[in-house]
C-alpha positions in Angstrom: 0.0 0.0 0.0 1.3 3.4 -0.8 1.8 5.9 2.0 1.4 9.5 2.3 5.2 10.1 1.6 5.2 8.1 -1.9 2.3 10.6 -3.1 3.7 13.1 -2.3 7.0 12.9 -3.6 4.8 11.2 -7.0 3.2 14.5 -6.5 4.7 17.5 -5.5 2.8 20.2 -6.3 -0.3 18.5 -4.3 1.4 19.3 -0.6 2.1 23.1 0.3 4.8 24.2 3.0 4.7 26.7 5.2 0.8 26.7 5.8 -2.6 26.1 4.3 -3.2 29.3 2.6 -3.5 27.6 -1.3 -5.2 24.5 0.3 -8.9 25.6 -0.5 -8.5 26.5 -3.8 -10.1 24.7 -6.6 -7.1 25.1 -8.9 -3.8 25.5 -7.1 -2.0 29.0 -7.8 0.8 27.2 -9.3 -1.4 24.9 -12.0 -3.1 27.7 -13.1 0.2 29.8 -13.1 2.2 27.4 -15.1 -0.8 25.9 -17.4 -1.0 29.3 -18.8 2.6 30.1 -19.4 2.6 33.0 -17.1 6.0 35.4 -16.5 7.3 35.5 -13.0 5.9 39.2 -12.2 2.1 37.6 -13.8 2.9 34.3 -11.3 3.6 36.6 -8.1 0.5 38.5 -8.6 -2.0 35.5 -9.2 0.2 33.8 -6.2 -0.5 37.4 -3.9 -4.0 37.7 -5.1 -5.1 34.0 -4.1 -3.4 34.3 -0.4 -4.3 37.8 0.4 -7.3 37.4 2.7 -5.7 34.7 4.4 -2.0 35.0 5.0 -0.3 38.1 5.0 -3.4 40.7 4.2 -2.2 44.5 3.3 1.3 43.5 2.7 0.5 41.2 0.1 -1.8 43.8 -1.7 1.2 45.4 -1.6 3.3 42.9 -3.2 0.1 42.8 -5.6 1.0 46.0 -6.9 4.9 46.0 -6.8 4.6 43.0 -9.2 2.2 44.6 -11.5 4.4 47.5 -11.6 7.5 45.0 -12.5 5.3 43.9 -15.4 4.5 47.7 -16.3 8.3 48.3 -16.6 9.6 45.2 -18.1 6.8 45.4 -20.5 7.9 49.3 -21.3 11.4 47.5 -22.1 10.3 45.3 -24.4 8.1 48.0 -26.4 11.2 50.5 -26.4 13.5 47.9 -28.0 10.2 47.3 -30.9 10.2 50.4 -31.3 13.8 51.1 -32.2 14.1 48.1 -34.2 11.1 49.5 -36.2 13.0 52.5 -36.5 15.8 50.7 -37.5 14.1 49.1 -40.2 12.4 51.8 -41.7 15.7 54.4 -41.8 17.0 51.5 -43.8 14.5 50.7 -45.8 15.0 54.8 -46.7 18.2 54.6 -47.4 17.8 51.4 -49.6 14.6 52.5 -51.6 14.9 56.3 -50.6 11.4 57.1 -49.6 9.1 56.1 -46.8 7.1 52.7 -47.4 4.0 54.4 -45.3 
């Protein structure tokens, strides 16, 4: 007969340590996190959102919006280097065909 211990190392994600905070949900944080190919900031903020009420209250709203405003800059990174890329491309395609495409 299997035992506790052989599920749960069959299993990992099915025990939490460090409390019971995820244990009511449906669909653990990290299943949903990880099913949906979330970034690290996104995973923090659905991780923060789900414990709020029962762990760590006001701080974690906190972290709630420290994340999201992670996203917001890493996300401004990514559309600055577009954006100069599609520069790049476009003062190039100038100087190849010596007009604007637009």
């Amino acid at each position: 007969m299997s035992s506790k211990k052989d599920f749960e190392n069959t299993f990992p994600s099915s025990k939490q340590i460090g409390g019971s905070h995820y244990k009511n949900f449906s669909i653990q944080p990290y299943t949903f996190i990880t099913s949906n190919d979330l970034s690290f900031f996104q995973g923090n903020v659905i991780k923060y959102v789900c414990r709020y009420k029962n762990k760590n209250g006001i701080e974690d709203l906190k972290k709630i919006i420290h994340y999201c405003e992670l996203e917001i800059q890493e996300l401004s990174k990514i559309k600055e280097r577009i954006e100069n890329v599609t520069n790049k491309i476009k003062a190039y395609e100038q100087k190849v065909w010596g007009e604007d495409k637009d």
